[in-house]
C-alpha atoms as a printed R data frame, in Angstrom:
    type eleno elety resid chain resno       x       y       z
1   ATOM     1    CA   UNK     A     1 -17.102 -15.465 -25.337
2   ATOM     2    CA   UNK     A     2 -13.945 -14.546 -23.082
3   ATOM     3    CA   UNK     A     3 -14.730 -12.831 -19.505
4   ATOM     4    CA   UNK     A     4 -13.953  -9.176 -19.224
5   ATOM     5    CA   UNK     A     5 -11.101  -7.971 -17.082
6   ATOM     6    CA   UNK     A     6 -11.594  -7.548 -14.070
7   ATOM     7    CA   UNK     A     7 -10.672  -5.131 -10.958
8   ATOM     8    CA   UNK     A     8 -10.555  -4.370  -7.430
9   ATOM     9    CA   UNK     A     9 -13.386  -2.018  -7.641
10  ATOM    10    CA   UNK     A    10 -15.567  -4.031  -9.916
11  ATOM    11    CA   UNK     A    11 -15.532  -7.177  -7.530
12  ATOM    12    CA   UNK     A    12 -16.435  -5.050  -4.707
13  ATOM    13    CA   UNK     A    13 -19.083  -3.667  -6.024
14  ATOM    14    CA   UNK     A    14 -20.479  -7.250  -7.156
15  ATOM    15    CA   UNK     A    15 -19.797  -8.434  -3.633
16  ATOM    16    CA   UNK     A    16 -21.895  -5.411  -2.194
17  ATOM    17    CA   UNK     A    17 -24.651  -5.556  -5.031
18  ATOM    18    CA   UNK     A    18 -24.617  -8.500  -7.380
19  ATOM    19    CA   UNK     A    19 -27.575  -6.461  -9.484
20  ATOM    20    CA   UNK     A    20 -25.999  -2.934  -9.327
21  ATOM    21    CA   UNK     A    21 -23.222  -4.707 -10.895
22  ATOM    22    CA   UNK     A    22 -24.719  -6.315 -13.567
23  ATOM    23    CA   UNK     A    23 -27.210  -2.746 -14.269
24  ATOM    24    CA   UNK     A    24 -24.214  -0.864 -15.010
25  ATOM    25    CA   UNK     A    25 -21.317  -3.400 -16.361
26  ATOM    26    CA   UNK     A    26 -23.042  -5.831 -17.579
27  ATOM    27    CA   UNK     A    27 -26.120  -4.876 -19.505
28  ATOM    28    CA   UNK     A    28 -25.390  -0.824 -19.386
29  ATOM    29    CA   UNK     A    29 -28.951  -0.528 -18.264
30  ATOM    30    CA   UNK     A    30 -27.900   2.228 -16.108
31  ATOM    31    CA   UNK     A    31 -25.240   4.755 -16.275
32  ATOM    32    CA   UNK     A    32 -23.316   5.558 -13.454
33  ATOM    33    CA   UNK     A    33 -23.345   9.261 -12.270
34  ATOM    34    CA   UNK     A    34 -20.874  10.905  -9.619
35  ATOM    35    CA   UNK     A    35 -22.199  12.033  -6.557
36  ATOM    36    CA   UNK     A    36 -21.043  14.792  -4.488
37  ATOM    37    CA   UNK     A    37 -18.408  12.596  -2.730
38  ATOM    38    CA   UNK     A    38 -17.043  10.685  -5.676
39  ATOM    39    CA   UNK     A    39 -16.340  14.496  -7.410
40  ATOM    40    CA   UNK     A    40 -14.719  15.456  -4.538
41  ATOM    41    CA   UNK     A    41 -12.527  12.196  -4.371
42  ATOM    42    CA   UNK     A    42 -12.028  12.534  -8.348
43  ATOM    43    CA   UNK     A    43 -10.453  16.482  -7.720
44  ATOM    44    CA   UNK     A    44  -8.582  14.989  -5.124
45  ATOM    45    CA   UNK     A    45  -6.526  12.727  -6.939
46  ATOM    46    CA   UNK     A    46  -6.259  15.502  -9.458
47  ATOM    47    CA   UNK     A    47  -5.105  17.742  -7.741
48  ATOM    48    CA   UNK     A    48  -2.586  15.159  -5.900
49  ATOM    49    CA   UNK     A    49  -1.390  13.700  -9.808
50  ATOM    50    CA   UNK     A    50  -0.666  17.501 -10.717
51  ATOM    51    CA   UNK     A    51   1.244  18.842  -7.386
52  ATOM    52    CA   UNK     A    52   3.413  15.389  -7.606
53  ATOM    53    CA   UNK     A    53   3.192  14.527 -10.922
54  ATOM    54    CA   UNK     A    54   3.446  18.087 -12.942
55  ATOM    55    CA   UNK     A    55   4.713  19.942 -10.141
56  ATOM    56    CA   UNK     A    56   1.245  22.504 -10.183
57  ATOM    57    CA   UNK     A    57   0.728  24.296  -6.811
58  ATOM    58    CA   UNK     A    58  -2.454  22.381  -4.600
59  ATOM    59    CA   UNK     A    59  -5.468  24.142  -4.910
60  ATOM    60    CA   UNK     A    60  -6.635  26.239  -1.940
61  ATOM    61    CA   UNK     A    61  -9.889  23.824  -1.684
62  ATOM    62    CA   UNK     A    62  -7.169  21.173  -0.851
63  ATOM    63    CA   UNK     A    63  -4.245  23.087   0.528
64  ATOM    64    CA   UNK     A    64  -4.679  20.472   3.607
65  ATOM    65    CA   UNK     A    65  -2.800  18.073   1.199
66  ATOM    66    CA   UNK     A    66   0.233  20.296   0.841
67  ATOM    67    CA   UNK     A    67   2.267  18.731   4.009
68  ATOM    68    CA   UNK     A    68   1.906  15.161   2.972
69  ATOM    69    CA   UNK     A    69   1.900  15.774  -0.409
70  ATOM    70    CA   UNK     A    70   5.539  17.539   0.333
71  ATOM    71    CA   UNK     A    71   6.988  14.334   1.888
72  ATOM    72    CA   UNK     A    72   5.959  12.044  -0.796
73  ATOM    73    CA   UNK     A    73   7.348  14.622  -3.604
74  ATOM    74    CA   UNK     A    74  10.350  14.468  -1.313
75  ATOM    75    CA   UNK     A    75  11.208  11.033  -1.364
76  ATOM    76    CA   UNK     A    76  14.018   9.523  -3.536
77  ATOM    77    CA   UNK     A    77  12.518   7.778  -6.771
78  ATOM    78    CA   UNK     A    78  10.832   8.033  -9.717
79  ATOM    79    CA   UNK     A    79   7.311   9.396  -9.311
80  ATOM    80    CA   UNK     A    80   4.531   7.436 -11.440
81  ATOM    81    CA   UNK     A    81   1.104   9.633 -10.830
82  ATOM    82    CA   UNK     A    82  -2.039   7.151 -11.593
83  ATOM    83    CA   UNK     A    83  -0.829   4.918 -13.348
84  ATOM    84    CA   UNK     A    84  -2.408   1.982 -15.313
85  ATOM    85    CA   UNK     A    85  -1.218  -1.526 -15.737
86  ATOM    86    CA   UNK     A    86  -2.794  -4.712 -16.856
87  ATOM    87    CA   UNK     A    87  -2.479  -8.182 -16.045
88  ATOM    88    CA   UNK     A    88  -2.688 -10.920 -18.785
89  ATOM    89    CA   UNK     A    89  -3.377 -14.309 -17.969
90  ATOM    90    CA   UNK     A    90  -1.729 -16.509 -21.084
91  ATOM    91    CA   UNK     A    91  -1.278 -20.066 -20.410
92  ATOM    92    CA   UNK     A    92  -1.746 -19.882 -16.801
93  ATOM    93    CA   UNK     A    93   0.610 -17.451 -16.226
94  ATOM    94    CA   UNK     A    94   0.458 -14.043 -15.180
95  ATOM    95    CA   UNK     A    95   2.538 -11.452 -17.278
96  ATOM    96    CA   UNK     A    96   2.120  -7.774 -17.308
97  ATOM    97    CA   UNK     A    97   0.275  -6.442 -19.974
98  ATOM    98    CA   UNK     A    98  -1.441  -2.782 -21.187
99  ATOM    99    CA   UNK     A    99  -3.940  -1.558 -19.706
100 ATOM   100    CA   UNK     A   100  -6.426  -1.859 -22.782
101 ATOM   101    CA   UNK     A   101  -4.990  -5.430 -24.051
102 ATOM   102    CA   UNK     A   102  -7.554  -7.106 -25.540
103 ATOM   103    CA   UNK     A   103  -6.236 -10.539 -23.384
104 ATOM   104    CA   UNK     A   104  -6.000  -8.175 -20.072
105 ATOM   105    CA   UNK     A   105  -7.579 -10.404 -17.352
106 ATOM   106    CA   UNK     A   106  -6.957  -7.724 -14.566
107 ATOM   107    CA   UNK     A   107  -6.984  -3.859 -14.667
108 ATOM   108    CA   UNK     A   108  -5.876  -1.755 -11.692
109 ATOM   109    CA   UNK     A   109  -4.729   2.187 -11.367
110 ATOM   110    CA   UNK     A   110  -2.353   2.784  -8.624
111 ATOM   111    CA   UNK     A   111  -2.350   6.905  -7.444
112 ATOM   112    CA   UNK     A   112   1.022   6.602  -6.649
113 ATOM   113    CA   UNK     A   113   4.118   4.402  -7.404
114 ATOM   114    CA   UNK     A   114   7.588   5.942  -6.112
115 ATOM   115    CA   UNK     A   115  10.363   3.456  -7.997
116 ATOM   116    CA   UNK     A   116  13.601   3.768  -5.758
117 ATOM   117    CA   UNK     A   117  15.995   0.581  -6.895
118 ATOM   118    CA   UNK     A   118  14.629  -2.615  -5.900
119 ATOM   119    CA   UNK     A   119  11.784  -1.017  -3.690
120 ATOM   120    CA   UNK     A   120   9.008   0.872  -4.979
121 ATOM   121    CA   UNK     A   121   6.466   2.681  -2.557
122 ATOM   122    CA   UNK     A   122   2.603   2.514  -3.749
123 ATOM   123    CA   UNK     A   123  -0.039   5.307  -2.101
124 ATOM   124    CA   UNK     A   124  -3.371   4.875  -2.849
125 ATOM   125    CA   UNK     A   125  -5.431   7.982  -1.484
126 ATOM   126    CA   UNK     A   126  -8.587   7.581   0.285
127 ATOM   127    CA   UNK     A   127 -11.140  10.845   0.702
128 ATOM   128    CA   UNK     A   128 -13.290   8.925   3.095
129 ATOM   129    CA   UNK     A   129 -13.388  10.648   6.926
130 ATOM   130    CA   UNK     A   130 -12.467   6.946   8.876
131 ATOM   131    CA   UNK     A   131 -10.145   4.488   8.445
132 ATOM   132    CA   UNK     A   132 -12.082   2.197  10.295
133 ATOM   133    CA   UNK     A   133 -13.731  -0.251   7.523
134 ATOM   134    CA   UNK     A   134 -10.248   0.533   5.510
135 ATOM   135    CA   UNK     A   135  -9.658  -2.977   2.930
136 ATOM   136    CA   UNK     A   136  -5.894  -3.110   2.242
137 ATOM   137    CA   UNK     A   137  -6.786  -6.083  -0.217
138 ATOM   138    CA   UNK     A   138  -6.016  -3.425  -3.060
139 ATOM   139    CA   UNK     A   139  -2.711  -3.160  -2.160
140 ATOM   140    CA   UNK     A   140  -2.267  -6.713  -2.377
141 ATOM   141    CA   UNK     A   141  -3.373  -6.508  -6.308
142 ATOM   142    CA   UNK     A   142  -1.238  -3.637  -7.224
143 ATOM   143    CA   UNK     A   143   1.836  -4.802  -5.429
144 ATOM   144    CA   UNK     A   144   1.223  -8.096  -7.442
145 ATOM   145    CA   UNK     A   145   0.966  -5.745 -10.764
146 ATOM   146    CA   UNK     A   146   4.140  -3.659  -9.322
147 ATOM   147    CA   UNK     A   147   6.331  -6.906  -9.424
148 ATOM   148    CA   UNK     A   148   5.549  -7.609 -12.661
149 ATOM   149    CA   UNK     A   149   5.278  -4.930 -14.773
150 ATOM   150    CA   UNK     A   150   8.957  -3.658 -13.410
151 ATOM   151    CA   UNK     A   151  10.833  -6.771 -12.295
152 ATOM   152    CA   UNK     A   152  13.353  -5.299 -10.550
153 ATOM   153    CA   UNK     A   153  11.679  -4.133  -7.912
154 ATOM   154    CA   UNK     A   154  11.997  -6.957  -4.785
155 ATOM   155    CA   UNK     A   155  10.095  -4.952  -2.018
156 ATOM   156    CA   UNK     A   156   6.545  -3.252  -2.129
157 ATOM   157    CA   UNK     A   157   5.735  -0.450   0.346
158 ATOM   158    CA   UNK     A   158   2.149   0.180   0.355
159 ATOM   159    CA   UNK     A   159  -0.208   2.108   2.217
160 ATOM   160    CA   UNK     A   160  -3.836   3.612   2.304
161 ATOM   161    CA   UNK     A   161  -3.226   7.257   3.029
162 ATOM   162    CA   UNK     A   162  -6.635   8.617   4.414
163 ATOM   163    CA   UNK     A   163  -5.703  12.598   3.825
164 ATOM   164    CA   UNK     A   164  -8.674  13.650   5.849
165 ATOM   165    CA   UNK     A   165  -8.117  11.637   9.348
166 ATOM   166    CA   UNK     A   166  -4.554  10.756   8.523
167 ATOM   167    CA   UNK     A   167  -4.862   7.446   9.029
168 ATOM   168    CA   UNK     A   168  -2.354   5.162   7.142
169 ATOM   169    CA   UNK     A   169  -2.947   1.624   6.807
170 ATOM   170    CA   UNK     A   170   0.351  -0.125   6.196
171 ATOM   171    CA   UNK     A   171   1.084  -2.963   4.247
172 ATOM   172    CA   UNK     A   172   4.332  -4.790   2.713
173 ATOM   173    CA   UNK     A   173   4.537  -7.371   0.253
174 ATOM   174    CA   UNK     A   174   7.712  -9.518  -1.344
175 ATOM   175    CA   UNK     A   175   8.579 -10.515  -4.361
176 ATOM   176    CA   UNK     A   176   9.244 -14.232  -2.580
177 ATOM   177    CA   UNK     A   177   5.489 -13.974  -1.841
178 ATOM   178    CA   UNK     A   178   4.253 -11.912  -5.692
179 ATOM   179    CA   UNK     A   179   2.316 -15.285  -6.671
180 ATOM   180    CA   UNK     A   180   0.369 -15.917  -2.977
181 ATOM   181    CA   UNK     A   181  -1.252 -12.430  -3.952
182 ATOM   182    CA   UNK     A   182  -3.844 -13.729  -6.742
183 ATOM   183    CA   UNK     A   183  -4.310 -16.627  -5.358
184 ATOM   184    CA   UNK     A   184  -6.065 -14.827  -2.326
């Protein structure tokens, strides 16, 4: 029997709760159902995929998105909102692959890739109030996905953009380095 693919969020939820994990993945023993918070981060997104990605006004429940929102629309590139890639593992090598492959070996959704030449930019939004336990590891995984899935691209811009305390945790990755990424 092969492994399922895997994510960011499914190996931090193992790592916080080894049984949670294997209740709902594993044996589908129980379901998972939002809560308050993950509805509000869900309409969030939405509402940041339509203003960017459709060009829809931002809801008045969010308008506090509009300014940042505004720069990121602004910037030169081509905007991908949400977007899904895969990761195949064939031979011991990675090589991009759809999201739903049946040989995908990692999964990951990026809220926002801006392409711009060699250089893309990748936003991930966070709905949380604090910065302060912020993991960038994410960003290390979709940058990784990012160089493969469009070769061209040589630098990755990344950041965690908390849109509630503005906080914005940095990161930058290389293609030089794309490799060093899985192996952490």
């Amino acid at each position: 029997m092969k492994p399922g693919a895997w994510s960011y969020s499914s190996i931090t939820m193992f790592d916080n709760c080894p049984r949670r994990y294997q209740a709902e993945k594993v044996t589908k023993e129980i379901k998972f159902t939002d809560t308050d918070a993950t509805i509000y981060g869900k309409d969030l997104h939405l509402a940041a995929e339509n203003y960017i990605g459709k060009g829809e006004p931002v809801p008045p429940k969010f308008s506090f998105l509009q300014g940042i929102l505004g720069r990121l629309n602004h910037l030169p590139g081509v905007k991908l909102c949400e977007y899904k890639m895969g990761i195949a593992l064939r031979d011991g090598v990675f090589e991009p692959c759809d999201f739903f492959a049946s040989d995908v070996y990692w999964r990951g959704i990026a809220d926002l890739i801006i392409l711009d030449g060699d250089v893309a930019r990748c936003i991930d939004y966070k709905s949380g109030k604090s910065a302060k336990y912020a993991d960038a590891k994410q960003l290390g995984l979709l940058a990784a996905a990012i160089f493969l899935h469009f070769p061209e691209v040589k630098v990755v811009k990344s950041g965690l953009l908390f849109v509630i305390s503005g906080d914005f945790i940095k990161e930058e990755y290389t293609y030089e380095r794309r490799l060093d990424i899985f192996a952490k």
